[in-house]
N, CA and C atoms as an extended XYZ file, in Angstrom:
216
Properties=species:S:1:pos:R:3:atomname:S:1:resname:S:1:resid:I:1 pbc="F F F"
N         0.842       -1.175        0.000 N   UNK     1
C         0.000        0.000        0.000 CA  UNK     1
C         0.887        1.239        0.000 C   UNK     1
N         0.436        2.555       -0.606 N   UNK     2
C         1.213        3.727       -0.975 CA  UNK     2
C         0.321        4.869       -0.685 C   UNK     2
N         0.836        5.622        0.497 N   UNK     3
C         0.245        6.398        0.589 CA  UNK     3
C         1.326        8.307        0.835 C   UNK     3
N         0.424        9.315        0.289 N   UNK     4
C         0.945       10.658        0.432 CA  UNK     4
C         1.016       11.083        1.321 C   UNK     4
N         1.566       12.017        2.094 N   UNK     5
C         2.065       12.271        3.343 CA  UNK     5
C         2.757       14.338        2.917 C   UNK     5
N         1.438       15.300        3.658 N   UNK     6
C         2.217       16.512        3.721 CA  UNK     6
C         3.277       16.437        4.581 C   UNK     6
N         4.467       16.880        4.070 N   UNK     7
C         5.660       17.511        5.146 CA  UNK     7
C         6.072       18.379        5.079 C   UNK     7
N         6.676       18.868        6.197 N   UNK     8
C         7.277       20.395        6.453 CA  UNK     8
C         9.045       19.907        6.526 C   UNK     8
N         9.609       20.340        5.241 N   UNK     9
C        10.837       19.957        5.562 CA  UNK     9
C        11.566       21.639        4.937 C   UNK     9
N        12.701       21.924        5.508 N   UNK    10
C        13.317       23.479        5.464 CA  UNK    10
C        14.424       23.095        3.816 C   UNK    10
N        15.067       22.078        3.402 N   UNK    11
C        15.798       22.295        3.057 CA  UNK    11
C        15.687       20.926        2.155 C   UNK    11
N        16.483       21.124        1.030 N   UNK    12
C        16.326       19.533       -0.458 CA  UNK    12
C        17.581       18.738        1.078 C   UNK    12
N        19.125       19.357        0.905 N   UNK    13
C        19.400       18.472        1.859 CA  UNK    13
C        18.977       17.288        3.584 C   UNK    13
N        18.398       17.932        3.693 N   UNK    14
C        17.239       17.457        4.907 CA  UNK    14
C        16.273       16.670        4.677 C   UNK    14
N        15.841       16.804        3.091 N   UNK    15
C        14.695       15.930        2.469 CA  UNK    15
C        15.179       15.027        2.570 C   UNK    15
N        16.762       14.809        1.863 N   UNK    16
C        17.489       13.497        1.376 CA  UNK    16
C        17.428       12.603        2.088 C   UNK    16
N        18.095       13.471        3.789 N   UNK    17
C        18.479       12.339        4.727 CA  UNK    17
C        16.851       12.090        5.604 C   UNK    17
N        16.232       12.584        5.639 N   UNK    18
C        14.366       12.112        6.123 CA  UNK    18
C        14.226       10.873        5.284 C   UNK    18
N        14.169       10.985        3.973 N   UNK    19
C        13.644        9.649        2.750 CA  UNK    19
C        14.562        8.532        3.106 C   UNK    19
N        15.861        8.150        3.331 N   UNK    20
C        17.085        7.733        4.064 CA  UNK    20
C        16.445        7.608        5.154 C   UNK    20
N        16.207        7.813        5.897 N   UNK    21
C        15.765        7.620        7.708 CA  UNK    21
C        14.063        6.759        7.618 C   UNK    21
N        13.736        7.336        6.669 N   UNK    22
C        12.097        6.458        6.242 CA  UNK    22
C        12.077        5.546        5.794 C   UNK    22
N        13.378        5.094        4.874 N   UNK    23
C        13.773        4.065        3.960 CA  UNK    23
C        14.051        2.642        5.319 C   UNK    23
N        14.665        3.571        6.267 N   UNK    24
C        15.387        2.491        6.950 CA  UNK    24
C        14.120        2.094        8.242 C   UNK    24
N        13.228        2.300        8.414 N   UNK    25
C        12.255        2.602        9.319 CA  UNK    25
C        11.405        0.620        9.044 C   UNK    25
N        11.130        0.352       10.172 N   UNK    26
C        10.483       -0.986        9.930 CA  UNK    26
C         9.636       -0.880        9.696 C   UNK    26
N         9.129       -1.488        8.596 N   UNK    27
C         7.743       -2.077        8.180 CA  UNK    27
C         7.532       -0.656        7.089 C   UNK    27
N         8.466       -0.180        6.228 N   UNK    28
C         8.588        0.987        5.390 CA  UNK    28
C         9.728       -0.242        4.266 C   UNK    28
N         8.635       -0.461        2.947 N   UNK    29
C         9.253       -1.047        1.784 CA  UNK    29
C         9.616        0.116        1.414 C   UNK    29
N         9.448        1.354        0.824 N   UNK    30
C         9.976        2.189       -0.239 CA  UNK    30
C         9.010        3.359        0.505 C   UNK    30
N        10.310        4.653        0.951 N   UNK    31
C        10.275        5.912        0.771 CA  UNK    31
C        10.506        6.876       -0.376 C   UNK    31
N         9.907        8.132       -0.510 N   UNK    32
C        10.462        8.895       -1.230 CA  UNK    32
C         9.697       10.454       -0.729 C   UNK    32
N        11.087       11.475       -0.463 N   UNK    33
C        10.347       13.024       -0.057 CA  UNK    33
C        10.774       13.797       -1.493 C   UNK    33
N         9.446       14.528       -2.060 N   UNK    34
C         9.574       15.370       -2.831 CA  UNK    34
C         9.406       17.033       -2.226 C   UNK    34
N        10.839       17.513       -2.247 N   UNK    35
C        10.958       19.039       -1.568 CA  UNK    35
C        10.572       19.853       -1.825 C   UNK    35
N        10.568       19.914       -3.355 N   UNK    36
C         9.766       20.946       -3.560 CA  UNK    36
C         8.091       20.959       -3.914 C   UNK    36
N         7.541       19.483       -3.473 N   UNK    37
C         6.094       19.267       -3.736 CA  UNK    37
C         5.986       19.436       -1.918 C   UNK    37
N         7.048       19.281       -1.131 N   UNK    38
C         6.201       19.274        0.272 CA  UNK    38
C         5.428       18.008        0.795 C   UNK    38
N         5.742       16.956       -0.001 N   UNK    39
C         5.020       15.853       -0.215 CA  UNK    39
C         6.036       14.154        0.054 C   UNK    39
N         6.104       13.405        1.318 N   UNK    40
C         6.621       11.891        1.166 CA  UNK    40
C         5.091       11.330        0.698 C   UNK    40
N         5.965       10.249        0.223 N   UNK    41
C         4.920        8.839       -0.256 CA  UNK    41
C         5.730        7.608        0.296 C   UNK    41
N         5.118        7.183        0.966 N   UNK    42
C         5.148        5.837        1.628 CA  UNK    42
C         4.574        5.016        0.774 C   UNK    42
N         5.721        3.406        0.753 N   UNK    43
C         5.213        1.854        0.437 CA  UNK    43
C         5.185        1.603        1.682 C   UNK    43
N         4.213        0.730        2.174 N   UNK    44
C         4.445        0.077        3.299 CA  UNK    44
C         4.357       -1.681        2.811 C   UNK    44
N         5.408       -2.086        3.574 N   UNK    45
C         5.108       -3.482        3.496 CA  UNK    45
C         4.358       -4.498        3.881 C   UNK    45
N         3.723       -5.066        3.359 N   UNK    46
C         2.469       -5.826        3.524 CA  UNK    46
C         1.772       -5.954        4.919 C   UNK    46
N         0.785       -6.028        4.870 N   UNK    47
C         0.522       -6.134        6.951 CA  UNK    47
C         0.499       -5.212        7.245 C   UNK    47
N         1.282       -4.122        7.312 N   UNK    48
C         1.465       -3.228        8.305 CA  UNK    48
C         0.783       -2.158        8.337 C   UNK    48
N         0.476       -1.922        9.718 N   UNK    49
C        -0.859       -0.475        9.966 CA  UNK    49
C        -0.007        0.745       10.002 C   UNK    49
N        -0.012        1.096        8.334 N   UNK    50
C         0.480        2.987        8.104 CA  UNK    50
C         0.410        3.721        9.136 C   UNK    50
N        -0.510        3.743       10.128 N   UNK    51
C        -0.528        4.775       11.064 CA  UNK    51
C         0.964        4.159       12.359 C   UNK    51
N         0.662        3.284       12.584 N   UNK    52
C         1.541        2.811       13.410 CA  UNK    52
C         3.186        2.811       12.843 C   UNK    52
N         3.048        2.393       11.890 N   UNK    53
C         4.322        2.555       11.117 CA  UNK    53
C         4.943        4.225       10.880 C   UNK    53
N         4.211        5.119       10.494 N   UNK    54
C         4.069        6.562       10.511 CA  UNK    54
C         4.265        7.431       11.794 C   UNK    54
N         4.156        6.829       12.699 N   UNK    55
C         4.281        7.179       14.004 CA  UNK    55
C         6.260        7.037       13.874 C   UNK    55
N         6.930        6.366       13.706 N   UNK    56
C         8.341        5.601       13.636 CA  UNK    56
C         8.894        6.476       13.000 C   UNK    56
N         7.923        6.954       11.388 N   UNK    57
C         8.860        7.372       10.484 CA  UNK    57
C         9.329        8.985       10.756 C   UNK    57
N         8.249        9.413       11.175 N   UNK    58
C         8.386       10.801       12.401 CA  UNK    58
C         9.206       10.731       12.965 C   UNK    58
N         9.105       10.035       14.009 N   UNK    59
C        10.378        9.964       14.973 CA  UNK    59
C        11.796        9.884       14.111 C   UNK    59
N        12.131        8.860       13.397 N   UNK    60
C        13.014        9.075       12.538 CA  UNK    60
C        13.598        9.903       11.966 C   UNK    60
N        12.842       11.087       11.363 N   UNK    61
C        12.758       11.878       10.423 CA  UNK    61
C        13.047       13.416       11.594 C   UNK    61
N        12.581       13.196       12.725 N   UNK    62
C        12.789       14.333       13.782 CA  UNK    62
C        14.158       14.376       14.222 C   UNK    62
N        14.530       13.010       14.407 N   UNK    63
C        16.209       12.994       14.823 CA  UNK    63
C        16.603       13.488       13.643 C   UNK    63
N        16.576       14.063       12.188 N   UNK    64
C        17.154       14.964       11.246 CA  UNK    64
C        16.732       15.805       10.884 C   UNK    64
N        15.711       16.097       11.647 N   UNK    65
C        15.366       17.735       11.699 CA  UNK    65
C        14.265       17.953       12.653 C   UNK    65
N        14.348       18.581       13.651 N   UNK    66
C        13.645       18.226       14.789 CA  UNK    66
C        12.328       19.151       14.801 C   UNK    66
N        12.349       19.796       14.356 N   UNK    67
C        10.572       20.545       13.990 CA  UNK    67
C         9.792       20.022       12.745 C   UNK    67
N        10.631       18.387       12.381 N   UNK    68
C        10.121       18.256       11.201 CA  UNK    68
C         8.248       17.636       11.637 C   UNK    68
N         7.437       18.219       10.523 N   UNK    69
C         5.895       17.800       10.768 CA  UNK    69
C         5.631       17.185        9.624 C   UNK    69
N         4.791       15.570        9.832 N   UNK    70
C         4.153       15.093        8.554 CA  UNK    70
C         2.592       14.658        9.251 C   UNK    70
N         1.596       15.078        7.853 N   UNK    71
C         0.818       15.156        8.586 CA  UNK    71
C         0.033       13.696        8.303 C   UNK    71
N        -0.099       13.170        9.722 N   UNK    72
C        -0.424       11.603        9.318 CA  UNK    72
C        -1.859       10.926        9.622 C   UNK    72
């Protein structure tokens, strides 16, 4: 399942390493942040409840930029 995701990210470098930090996040098959759409899209891998998983990728994504907001 693939779903869109608004984010607040400041900078393309910061995007990079968030999509990288989402990539590596459990139960996350395939990330990708578009910076200048303001926009991740999540694969999630089979089974897994997006919200619960989305909760992780935040956290993740805060340890590289710590006011980062997605809205989930």
């Amino acid at each position: 399942m693939k779903k869109t995701y608004k984010i607040e990210v400041d900078c393309a470098n910061c995007a990079n390493l968030m999509e990288e930090a989402a990539k590596k996040t459990d139960g996350v098959a395939n990330a990708t942040v578009n910076f200048m759409a303001l926009k991740m899209i999540v694969e999630f891998e089979e089974g897994r409840e997006p919200k619960a998983v989305m909760k992780e990728v935040l956290k993740a994504c805060r340890k590289v930029e710590p006011d980062c907001e997605i809205e989930i």
